[in-house]
Wavefront OBJ file of the C-alpha trace (Angstrom):
o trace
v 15.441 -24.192 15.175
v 18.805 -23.949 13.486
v 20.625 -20.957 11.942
v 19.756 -22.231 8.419
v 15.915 -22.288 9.031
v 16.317 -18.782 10.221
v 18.154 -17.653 7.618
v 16.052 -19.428 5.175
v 12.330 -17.982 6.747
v 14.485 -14.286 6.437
v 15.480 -14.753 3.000
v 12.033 -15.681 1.835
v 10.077 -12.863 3.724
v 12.952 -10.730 1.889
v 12.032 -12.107 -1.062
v 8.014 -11.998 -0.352
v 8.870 -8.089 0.170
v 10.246 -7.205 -2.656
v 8.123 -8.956 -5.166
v 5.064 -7.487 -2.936
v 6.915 -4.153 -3.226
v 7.888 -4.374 -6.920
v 4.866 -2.966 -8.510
v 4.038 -0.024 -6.147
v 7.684 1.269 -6.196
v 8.354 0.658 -10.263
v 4.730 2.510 -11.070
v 5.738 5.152 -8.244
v 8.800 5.742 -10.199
v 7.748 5.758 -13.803
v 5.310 8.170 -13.109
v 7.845 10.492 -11.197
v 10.496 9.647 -13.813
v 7.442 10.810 -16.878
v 6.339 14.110 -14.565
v 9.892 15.258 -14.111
v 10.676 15.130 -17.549
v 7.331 16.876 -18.434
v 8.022 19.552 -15.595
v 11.610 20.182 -17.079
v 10.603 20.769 -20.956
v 7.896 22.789 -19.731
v 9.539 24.666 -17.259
v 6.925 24.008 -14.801
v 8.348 23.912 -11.085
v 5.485 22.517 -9.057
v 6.726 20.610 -6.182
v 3.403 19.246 -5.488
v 2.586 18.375 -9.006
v 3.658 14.736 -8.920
v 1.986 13.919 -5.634
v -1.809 13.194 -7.681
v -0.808 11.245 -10.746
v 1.704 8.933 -8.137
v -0.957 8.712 -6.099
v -3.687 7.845 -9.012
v -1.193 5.505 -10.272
v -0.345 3.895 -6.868
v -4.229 3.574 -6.739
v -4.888 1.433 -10.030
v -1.606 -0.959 -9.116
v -3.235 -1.764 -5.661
v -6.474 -1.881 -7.122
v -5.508 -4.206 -9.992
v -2.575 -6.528 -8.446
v -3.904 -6.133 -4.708
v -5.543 -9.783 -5.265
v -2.515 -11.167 -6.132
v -0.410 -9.693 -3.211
v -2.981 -10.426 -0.511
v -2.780 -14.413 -1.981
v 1.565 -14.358 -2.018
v 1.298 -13.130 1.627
v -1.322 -15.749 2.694
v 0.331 -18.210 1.264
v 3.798 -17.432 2.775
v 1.523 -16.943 6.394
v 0.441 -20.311 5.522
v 3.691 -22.033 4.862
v 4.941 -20.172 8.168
v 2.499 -22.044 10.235
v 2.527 -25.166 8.729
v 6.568 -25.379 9.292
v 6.051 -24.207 13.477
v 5.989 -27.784 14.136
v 8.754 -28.852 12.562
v 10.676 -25.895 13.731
v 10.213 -26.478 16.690
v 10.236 -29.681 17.320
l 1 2 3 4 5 6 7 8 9 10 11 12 13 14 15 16 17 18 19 20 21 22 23 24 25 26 27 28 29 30 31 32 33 34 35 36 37 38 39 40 41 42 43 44 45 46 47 48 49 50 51 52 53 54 55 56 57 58 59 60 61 62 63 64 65 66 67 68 69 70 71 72 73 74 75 76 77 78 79 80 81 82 83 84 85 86 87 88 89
């Protein structure tokens, strides 16, 4: 196995990450970003006020792109295995 294989397999699971990653972390956001702003014009200062819709919204993004994510990470498993032999022979 050579350093550019390595560095190739790393730079794919990086990328298999982040596009995993993308949706939880962009919904997790918006919805922070949208009960901030609703907590500053309404002078509400709730810490724990956030915590249920992120969580809500976490919930439907699993719920509707978890099909897709579990199929991206098989299919990278997949590739991973069917390269051992070649890696290391």
């Amino acid at each position: 196995m050579t350093d550019t294989q390595v560095l190739e397999i790393a730079m794919h699971a990086m990328v298999i990450a982040l596009k995993l990653s993308a949706p939880i972390l962009v919904t997790s956001l918006a919805i922070g970003f949208l009960v901030s702003l609703f907590q500053s014009m309404t002078q509400i200062q709730e810490f724990t006020l956030a915590f249920v819709p992120k969580l809500i919204g976490v919930g439907v993004v699993l719920m509707v792109s978890g099909n897709w994510m579990l199929h991206e990470l098989q299919n990278f498993t997949v590739g991973l295995f069917d390269m051992l032999p070649s890696l290391l022979g």
